[in-house]
GUBARO-509365 format. One record per residue (C-alpha): residue in three letters; x, y, z. Coordinates in steps of 0.2 Angstrom, whole numbers, padded with zeros to 4 digits, always signed. Layout:
<recs>
ALAXYZ...
</recs>
This chain:
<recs>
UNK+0255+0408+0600UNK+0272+0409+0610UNK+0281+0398+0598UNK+0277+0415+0586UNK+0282+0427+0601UNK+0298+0417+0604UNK+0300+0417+0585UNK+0300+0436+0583UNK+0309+0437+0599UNK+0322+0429+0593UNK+0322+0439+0574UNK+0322+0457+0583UNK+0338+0450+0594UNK+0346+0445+0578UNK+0341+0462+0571UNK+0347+0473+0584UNK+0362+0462+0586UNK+0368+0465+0569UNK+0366+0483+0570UNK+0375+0487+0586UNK+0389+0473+0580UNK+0388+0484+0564UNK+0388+0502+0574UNK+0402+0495+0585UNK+0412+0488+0571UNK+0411+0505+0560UNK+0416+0515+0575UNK+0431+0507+0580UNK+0438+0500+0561UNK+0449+0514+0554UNK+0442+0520+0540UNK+0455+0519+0523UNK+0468+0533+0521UNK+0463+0545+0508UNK+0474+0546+0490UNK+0476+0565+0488UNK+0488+0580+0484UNK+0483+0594+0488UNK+0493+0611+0481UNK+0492+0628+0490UNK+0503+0639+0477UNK+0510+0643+0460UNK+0510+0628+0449UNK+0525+0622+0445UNK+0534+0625+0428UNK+0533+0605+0419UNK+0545+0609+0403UNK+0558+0599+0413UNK+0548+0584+0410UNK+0551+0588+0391UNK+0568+0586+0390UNK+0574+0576+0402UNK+0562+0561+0404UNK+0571+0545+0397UNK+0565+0537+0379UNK+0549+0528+0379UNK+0550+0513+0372UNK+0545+0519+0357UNK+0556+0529+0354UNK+0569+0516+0360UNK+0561+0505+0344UNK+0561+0519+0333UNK+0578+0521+0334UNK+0582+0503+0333UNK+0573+0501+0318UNK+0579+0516+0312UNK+0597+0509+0312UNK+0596+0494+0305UNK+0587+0501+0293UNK+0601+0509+0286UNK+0610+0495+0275UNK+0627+0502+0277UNK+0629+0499+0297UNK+0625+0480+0292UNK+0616+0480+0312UNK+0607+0463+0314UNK+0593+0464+0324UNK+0589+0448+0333UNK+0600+0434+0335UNK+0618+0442+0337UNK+0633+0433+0339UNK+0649+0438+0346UNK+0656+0441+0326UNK+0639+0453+0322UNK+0637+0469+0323UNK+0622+0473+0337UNK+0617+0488+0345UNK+0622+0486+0364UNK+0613+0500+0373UNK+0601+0516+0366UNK+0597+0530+0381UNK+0593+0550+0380UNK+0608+0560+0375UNK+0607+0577+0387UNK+0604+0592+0379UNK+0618+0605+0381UNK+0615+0614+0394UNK+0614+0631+0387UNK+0601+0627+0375UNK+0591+0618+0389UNK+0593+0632+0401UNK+0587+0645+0386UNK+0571+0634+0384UNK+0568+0632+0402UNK+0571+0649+0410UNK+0568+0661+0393UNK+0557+0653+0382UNK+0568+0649+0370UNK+0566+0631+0358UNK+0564+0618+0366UNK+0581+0607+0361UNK+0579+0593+0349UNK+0577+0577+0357UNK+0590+0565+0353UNK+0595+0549+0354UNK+0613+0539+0359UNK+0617+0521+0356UNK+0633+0509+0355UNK+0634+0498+0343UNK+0647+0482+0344UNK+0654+0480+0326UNK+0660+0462+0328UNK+0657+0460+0309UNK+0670+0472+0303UNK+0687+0466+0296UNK+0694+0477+0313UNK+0680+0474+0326UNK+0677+0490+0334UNK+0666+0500+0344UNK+0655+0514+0337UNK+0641+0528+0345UNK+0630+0535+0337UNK+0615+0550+0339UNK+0601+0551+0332UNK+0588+0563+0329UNK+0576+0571+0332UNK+0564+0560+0340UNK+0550+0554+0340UNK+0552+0555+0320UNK+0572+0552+0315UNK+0580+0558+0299UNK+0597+0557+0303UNK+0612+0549+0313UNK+0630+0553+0315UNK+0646+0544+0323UNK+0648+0550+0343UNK+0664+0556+0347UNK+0668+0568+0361UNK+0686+0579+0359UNK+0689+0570+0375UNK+0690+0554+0370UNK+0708+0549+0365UNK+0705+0535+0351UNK+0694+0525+0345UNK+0687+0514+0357UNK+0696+0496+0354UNK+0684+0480+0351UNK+0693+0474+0368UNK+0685+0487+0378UNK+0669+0482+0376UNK+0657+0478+0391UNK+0653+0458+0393UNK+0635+0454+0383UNK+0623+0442+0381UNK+0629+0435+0365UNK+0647+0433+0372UNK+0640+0424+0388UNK+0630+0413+0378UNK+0646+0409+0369UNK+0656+0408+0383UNK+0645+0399+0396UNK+0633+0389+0384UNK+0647+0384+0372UNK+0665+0387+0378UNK+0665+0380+0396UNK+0653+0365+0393UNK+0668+0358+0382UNK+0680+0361+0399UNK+0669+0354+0410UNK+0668+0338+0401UNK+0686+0336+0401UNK+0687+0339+0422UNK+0671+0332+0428UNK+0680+0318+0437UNK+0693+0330+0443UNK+0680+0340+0450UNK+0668+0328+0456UNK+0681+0319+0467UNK+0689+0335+0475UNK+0676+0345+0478UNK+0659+0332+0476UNK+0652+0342+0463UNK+0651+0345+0444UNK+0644+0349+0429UNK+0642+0337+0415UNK+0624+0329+0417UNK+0621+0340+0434UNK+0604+0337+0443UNK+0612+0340+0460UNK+0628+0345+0468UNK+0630+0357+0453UNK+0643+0369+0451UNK+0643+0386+0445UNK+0654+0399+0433UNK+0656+0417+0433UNK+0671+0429+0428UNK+0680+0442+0435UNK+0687+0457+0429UNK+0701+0463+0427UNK+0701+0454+0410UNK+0721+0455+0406UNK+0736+0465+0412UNK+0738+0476+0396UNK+0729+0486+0384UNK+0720+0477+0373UNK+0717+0460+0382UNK+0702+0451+0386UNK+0706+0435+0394UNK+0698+0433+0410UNK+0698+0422+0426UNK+0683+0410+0430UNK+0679+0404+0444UNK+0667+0390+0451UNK+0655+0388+0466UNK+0644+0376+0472UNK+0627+0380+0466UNK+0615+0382+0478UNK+0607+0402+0487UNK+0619+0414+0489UNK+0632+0405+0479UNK+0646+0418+0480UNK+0651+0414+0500UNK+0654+0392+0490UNK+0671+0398+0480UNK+0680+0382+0476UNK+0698+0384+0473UNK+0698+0379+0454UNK+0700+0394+0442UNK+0705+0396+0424UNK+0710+0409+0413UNK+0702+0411+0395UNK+0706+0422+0380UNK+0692+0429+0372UNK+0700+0443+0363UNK+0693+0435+0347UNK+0677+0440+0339UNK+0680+0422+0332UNK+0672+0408+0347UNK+0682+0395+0340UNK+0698+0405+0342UNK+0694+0406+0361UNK+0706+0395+0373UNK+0711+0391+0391UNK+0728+0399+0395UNK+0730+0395+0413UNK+0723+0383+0427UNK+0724+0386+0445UNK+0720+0371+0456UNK+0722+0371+0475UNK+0733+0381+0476UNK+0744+0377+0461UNK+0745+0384+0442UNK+0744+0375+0426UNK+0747+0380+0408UNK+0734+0372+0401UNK+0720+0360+0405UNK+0730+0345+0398UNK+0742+0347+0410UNK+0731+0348+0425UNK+0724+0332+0420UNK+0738+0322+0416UNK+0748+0327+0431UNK+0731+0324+0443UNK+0727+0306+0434UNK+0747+0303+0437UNK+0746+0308+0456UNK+0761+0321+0453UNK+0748+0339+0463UNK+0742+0341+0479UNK+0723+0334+0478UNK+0709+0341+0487UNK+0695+0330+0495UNK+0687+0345+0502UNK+0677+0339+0518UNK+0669+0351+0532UNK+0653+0360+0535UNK+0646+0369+0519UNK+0641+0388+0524UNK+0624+0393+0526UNK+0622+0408+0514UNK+0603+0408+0511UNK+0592+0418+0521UNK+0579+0406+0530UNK+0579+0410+0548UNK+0591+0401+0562UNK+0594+0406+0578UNK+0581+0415+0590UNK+0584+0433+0600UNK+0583+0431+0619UNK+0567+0442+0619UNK+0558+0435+0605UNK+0542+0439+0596UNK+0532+0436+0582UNK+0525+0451+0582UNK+0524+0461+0565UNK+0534+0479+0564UNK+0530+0495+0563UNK+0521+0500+0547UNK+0522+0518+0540UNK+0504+0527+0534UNK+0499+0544+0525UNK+0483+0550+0536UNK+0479+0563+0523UNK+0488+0555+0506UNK+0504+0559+0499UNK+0510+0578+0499UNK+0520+0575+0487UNK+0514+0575+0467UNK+0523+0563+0453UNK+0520+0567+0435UNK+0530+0556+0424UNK+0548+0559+0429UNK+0542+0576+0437UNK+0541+0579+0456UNK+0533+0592+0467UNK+0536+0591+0487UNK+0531+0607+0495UNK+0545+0618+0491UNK+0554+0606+0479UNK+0552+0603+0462UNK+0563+0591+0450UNK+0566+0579+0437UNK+0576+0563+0436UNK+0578+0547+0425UNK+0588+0533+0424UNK+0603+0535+0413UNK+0618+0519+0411UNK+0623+0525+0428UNK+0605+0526+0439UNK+0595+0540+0445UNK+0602+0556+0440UNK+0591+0570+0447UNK+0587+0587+0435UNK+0582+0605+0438UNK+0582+0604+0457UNK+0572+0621+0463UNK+0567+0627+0478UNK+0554+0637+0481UNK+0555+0639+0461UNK+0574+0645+0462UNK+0586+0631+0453UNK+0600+0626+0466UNK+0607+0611+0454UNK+0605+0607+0437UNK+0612+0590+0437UNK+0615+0580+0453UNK+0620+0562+0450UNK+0633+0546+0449UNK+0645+0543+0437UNK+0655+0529+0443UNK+0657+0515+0456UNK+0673+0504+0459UNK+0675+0488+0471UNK+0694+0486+0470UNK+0699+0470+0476UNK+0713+0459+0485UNK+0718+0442+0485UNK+0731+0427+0485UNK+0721+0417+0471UNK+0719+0424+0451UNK+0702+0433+0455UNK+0708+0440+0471UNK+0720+0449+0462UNK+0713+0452+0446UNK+0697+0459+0455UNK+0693+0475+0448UNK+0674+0480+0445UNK+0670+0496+0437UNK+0653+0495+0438UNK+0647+0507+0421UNK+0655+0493+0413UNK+0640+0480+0420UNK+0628+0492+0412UNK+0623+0497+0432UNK+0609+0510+0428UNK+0599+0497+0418UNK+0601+0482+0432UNK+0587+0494+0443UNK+0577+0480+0445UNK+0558+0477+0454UNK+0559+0483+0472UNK+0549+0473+0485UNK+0535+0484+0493UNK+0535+0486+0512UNK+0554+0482+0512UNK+0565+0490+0497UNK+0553+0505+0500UNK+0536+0509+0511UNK+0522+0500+0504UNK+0513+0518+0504UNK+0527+0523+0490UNK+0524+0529+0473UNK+0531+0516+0463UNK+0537+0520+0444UNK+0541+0508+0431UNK+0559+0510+0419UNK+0562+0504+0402UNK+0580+0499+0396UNK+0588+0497+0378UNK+0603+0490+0385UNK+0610+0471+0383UNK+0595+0467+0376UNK+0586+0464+0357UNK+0570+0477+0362UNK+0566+0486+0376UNK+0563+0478+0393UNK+0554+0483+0406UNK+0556+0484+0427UNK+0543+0487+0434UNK+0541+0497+0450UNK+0559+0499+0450UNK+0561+0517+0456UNK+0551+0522+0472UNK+0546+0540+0479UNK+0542+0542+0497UNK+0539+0554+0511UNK+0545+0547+0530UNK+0548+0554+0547UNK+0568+0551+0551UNK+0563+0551+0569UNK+0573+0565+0574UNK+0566+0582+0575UNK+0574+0594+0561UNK+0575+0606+0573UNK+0568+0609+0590UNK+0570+0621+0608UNK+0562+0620+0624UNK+0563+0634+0634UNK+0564+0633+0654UNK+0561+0646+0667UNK+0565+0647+0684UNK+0551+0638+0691UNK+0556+0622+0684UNK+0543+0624+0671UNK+0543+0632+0652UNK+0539+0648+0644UNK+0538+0638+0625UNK+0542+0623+0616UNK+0546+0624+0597UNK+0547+0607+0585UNK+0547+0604+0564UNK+0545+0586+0561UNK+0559+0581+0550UNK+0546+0576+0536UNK+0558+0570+0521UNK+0556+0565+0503UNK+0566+0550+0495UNK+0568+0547+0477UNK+0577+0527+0478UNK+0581+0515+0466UNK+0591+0498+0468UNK+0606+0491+0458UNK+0611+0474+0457UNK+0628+0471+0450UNK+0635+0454+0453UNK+0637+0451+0470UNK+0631+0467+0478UNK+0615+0478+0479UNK+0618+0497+0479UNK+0603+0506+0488UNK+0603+0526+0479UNK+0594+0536+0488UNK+0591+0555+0486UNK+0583+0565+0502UNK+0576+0583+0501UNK+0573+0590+0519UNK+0563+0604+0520UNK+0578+0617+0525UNK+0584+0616+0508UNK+0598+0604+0509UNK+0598+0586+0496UNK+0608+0572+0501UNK+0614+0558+0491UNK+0617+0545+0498UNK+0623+0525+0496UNK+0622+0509+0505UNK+0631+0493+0497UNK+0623+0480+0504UNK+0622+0460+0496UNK+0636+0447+0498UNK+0652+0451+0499UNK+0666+0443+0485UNK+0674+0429+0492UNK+0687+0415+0486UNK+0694+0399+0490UNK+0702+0400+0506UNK+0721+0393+0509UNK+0736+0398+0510UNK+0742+0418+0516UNK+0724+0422+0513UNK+0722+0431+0529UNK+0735+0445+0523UNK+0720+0449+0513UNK+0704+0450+0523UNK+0694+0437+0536UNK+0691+0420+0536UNK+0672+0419+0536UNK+0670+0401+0535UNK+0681+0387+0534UNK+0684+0386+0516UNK+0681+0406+0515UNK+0690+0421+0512UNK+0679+0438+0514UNK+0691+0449+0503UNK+0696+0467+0507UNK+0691+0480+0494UNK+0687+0498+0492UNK+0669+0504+0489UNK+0672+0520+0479UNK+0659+0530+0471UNK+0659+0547+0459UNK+0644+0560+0458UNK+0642+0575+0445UNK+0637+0590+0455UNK+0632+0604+0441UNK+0628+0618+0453UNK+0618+0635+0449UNK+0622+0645+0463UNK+0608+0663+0460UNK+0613+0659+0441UNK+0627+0649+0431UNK+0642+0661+0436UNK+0650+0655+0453UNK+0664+0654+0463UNK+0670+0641+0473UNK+0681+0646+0490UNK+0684+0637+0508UNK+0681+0643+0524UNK+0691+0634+0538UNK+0697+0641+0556UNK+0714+0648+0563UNK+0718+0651+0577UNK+0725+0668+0583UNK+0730+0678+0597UNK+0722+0690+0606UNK+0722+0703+0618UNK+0707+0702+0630UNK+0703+0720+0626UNK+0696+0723+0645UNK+0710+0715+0653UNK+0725+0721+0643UNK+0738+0712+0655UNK+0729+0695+0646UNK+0732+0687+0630UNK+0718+0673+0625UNK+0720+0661+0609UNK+0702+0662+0599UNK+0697+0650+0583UNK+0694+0664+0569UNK+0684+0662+0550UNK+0697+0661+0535UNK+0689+0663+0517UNK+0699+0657+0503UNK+0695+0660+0483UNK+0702+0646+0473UNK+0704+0654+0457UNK+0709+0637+0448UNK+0706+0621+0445UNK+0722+0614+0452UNK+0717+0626+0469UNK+0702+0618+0469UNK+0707+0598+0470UNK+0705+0589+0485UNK+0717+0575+0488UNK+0713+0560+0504UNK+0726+0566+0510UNK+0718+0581+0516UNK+0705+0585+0530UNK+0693+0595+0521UNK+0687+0614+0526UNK+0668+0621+0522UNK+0668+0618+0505UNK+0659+0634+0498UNK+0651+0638+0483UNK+0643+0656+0479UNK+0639+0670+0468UNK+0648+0685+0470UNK+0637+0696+0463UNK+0622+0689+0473UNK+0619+0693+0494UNK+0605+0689+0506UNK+0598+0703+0519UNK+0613+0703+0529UNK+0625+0706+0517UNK+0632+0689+0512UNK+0637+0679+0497UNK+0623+0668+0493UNK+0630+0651+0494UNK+0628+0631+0496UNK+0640+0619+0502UNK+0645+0603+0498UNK+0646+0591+0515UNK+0654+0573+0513UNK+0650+0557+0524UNK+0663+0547+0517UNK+0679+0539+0524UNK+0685+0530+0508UNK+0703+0529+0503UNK+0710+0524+0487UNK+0719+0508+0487UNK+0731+0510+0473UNK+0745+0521+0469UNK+0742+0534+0456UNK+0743+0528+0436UNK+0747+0512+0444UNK+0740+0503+0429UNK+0720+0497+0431UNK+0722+0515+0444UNK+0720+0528+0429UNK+0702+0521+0422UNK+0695+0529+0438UNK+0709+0546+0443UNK+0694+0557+0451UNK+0696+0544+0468UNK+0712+0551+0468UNK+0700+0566+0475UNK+0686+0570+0487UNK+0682+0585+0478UNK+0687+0593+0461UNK+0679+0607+0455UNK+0682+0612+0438UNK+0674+0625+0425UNK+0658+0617+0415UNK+0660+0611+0398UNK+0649+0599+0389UNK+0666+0588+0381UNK+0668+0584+0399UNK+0649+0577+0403UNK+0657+0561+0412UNK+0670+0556+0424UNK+0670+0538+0419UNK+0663+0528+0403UNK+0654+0510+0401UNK+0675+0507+0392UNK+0683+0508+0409UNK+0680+0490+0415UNK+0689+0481+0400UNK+0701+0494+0397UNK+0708+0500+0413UNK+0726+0503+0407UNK+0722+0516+0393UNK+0704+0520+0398UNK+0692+0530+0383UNK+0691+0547+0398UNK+0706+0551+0409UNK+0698+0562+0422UNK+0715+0569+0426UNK+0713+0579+0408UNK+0697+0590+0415UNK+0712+0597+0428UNK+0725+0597+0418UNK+0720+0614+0406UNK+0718+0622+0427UNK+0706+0634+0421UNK+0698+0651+0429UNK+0684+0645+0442UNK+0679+0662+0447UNK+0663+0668+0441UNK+0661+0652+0429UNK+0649+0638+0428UNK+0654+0627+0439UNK+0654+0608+0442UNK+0659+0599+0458UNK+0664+0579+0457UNK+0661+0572+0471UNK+0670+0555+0477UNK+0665+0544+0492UNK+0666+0528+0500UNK+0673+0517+0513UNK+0686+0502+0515UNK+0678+0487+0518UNK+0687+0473+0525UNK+0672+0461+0527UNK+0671+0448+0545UNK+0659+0433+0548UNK+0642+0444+0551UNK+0644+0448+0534UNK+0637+0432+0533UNK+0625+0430+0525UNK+0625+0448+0518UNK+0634+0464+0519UNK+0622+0477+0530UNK+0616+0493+0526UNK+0618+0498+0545UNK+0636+0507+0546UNK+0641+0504+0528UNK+0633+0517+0519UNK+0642+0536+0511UNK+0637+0554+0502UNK+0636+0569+0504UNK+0625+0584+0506UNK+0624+0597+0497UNK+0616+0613+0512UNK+0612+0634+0511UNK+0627+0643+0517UNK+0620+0660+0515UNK+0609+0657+0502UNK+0594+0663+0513UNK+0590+0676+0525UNK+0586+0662+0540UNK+0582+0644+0538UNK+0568+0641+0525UNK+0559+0628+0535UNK+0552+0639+0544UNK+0538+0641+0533UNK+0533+0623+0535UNK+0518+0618+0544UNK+0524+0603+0552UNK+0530+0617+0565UNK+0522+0613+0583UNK+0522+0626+0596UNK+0518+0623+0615UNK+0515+0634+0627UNK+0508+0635+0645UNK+0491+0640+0647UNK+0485+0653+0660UNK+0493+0652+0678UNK+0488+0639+0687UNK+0474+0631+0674UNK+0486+0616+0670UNK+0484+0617+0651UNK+0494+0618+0638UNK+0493+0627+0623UNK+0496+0619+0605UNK+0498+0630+0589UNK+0499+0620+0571UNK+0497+0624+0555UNK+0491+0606+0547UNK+0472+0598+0544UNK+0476+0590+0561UNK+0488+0593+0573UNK+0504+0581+0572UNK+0502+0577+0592UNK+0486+0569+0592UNK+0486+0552+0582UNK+0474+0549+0565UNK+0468+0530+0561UNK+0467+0526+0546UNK+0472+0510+0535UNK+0483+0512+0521UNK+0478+0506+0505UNK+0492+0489+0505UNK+0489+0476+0494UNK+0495+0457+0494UNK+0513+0455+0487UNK+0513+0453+0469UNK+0533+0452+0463UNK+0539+0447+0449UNK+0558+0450+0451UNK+0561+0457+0433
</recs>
């Protein structure tokens, strides 16, 4: 009989142990953080989804097939060579604005959707480059030849950007054939090579710029030892090859540089190496570390995992295809040849900017060897808006992001995919957007007042060569945007010897960290209360006064001047020149008080250009001879820059100079502000093993001046009020406007899943 009691004494402790183990377990596990949006308000207006959401790949198919259907192009569709003609890129061609802002605003058609692709025509007797639209989509029936009045000539053959087929010619066919000629020559200098390479290997890329003259195409290559972060290995071996041909076999090496020493052909350098009549190499030393594992410890060390960011009651933000809504915001982006460029910005349903987004970026380079010099990059030439790739959840972006995958037509033989390239987040910056506390005389307070600075980030990443471009655009609740950049990656590097330090820092033995200029170009299509505004500057004088109840007294006082620019030319904003409040306004529109309504544009930028103006490769990018130009709207002047620039610096397909040259009326026209900032960078060892995003980063913010009556946040509910209680009770009370008060915390898990990257 006791073994029976024991026996169900033992089952009701098990019993009971499970459930208070359970009770205990459910009371102190967070539960998982909810997945909601809720929306208190007009629903937004989604036709900007419509006409500015970039082709599907279907579309992008259609047109492919759609053009090489058409016999007389003679477009292959798979397998092209250097001597075919291939279509190089298809995107969305914009809608004029007048149409889109008569389908938008006044229910007008909606604008055709239509097409834009390049096509390379190395097949032709004269290789050339052609564009074409085509529309409408989904169902084509036509095409026609692309060419804005803007555009000076027909864009030369040479001017093309760098391909697929033409790597694969010059990489998979062209350099093997010079590689088996100075495998020896390499493997004793520098103890690695090519030819039948399973270790010790060496690496090839180019470098624009790809000649010294309109026309050319012959570009420097330069090798590295292959191994991570093979741009910080340069070796000092480099050699020139023309490639103007659309004929591989016509290729050929013009020029060898070898430590130090030039050579006008291959031939030469080997003879006169084999003969002992150069300076050899036998390089020797400590190779630098440039991959990422882990070395080194901090003095106060953890293990500890960081901070993680969570949603307690879901996102407040809503994303419908390329459409967002964030409490007073509404938008649409997509990602055009030059990244994210951002649509239909409203607030509070009231459009502020039409079209906000990049047009350009430059690295311009220094150096003692051929690729220092030579080093130009225009980056729409590397197809930058298509090089978005994945972004790494929990480090590109939160891992409570929205995560949005982009198709691409470009350098490719079909669409391709990236998937969860372009991220959309809300965050805390950590620092209140505005706050007060109020003392009195007791040493107490009579109120404290506090809006959490709750913002939204639209991001995408851009991998060109050697460096990563962090894009980000931020919406604050008070009605300002900011763009913003942050170059970070490896920085370029060559062999170092020589002068070399005339031209940046020694980061390793064997390594120059060249100087260069990060320089990068925004489109700003304002709609200030309507298309018809004005642009002035507001800046302070100083003047002498009278002190009115002291007449025997004079003071100096700062004082407000307003200035109309009433051209183009007015309106141009040189390095140069320290910049006043850059206004933009309409005339014919006031607040409560009596003023212009009226943005301003707001730079965090200390760039400078590095080359004289129309100094040669200088005109294929003349708006950073400017921090700000403002000129009238017109839709032949869509683009600063073109994907041409990069190969054909020297007589570039747009001259930005021409949209200032007409100088026309600004006053009470559509106005466009462009938009240029950077910084020098002359990079040092802690650039080692990457460039960081802390302190190297630029943009601009575009903020109310006037527009409203008082500061529009204050109809946020992030707001938190304190006040003391009665006399003497001790308490405090808290006023908020949210589900739960932003003082007191809310567990909850986030919903994070296990990494899953596919780096595409």
């Amino acid at each position: 009989v006791w073994t029976y009691v024991a026996l169900l004494f033992i089952i009701v402790s098990i019993i009971l142990a499970s459930v208070l183990i359970h009770r205990h377990v459910n009371a102190d596990f967070p539960k998982k953080c909810p997945n909601k949006f809720v929306l208190n308000g007009i629903k937004p207006d989604y036709k900007a989804i419509e006409i500015f959401s970039d082709l599907t790949p279907t579309e992008l198919t259609t047109v492919k097939d759609f053009l090489v259907s058409h016999k007389e192009l003679n477009i292959v569709a798979s397998e092209a060579t250097v001597n075919s003609n291939y279509i190089y890129m298809i995107e969305l061609y914009n809608p004029d604005k007048k149409e889109a802002l008569h389908y938008l605003d006044h229910g007008g058609a909606k604008p055709a959707r239509v097409a834009k692709a390049v096509v390379f025509r190395g097949a032709d007797v004269q290789p050339s480059v052609a564009e074409y639209l085509i529309g409408p989509l989904p169902n084509p029936t036509w095409y026609r030849p692309h060419s804005p009045s803007t555009r000076k000539r027909v864009i030369n053959f040479s001017s093309r950007p760098t391909t697929i087929p033409e790597y694969k010619a010059l990489h998979g066919e062209f350099m093997p054939r010079i590689f088996e000629k100075v495998d020896h020559i390499l493997k004793e200098s520098y103890g690695y090579w090519y030819t039948n390479c399973t270790k010790n290997c060496i690496n090839a890329g180019d470098i624009p710029l790809r000649g010294l003259k309109s026309g050319d195409r012959r570009s420097w290559v330069l090798f590295f030892r292959l191994m991570e972060g093979y741009f910080l290995q340069p070796l000092n071996f480099e050699v020139l090859v023309n490639h103007e041909s659309s004929n591989v076999e016509e290729w050929a090496v013009q020029k060898v540089f070898y430590n130090g020493q030039y050579f006008n052909s291959l031939e030469e350098l080997i003879s006169q190496y084999d003969n002992g009549l150069i300076d050899k190499i036998k390089l020797t030393g400590t190779v630098i570390n440039s991959g990422y594992d882990r070395r080194g410890a901090f003095r106060a060390d953890t293990s500890q995992t960081g901070p993680q960011q969570y949603e307690p009651e879901g996102h407040r933000y809503r994303v419908d295809g390329n459409f967002v809504q964030y409490m007073p915001w509404t938008f649409a982006f997509r990602i055009s040849y030059m990244g994210l460029q951002i649509f239909d910005i409203k607030y509070n349903g009231e459009r502020i900017v039409y079209e906000m987004g990049l047009q350009d970026a430059i690295s311009y380079y220094s150096g003692n060897s051929p690729t220092g010099t030579q080093g130009k990059a225009i980056d729409s030439g590397w197809h930058f808006g298509a090089d978005n790739f994945e972004l790494v959840k929990g480090i590109d972006c939160p891992h409570t992001a929205t995560y949005l995958d982009t198709y691409h037509f470009v350098n490719s033989e079909k669409p391709l995919k990236y998937p969860n390239s372009v991220c959309i987040f809300e965050y805390n910056s950590g620092v209140p957007l505005r706050r007060h506390f109020d003392r009195d005389s007791h040493l107490g307070f009579t109120f404290y007042g506090g809006l959490v600075n709750y913002v939204l980030v639209i991001r995408s990443i851009h991998n060109v060569y050697n460096y990563d471009y962090v894009m980000d655009y931020i919406f604050y609740q008070n009605g300002v945007v900011e763009a913003k950049v942050h170059p970070t990656g490896y920085p370029f590097t060559t062999f170092f010897f020589g002068e070399g330090l005339k031209y940046g820092n020694r980061i390793s033995e064997h390594v120059l960290g060249n100087l260069h200029t990060h320089m990068l170009n925004y489109k700003l299509d304002m709609d200030i209360a309507g298309t018809s505004n004005s642009f002035k500057t507001v800046s302070l004088q100083l003047e002498n006064t009278t002190v009115v109840w002291s007449p025997e007294h004079a003071k100096v006082i700062p004082s407000v001047k307003h200035d109309l620019k009433k051209t183009e030319s007015e309106a141009a904003f040189k390095f140069d020149v320290r910049l006043p409040y850059l206004v933009f306004m309409n005339e014919n529109a006031r607040n409560k008080w009596g003023a212009q309504r009226g943005y301003r544009v707001q730079l965090t930028s200390h760039g400078n250009p590095l080359l004289p103006e129309d100094y040669e490769e200088e005109k294929a990018a003349t708006w950073s001879r400017y921090q700000v130009a403002v000129t009238k709207r017109k839709e032949t002047e869509r683009h600063s820059s073109s994907i041409y620039q990069q190969n054909d610096p020297w007589d570039p397909a747009v001259y930005f100079q021409d949209f200032l040259k007409d100088n026309e009326n600004i006053v009470n026209e559509d106005l466009v502000a462009w938009v240029t900032v950077g910084f020098v960078h002359i990079p040092h060892s802690e650039d080692v093993p990457n460039t960081a995003t802390a302190c190297n980063g630029a943009g601009f913010f575009f903020r109310p001046f006037n527009f409203y009556d008082e500061d529009p946040s204050v109809a946020s509910r992030d707001v938190v009020i304190l006040r003391p209680g009665p006399p003497g009770s001790g308490e405090t009370r808290v006023s908020w406007w949210t589900e739960q008060s932003p003082t007191e915390p809310s567990v909850c898990l986030p919903d994070i899943q296990p990494l899953d990257y596919n780096g595409t």
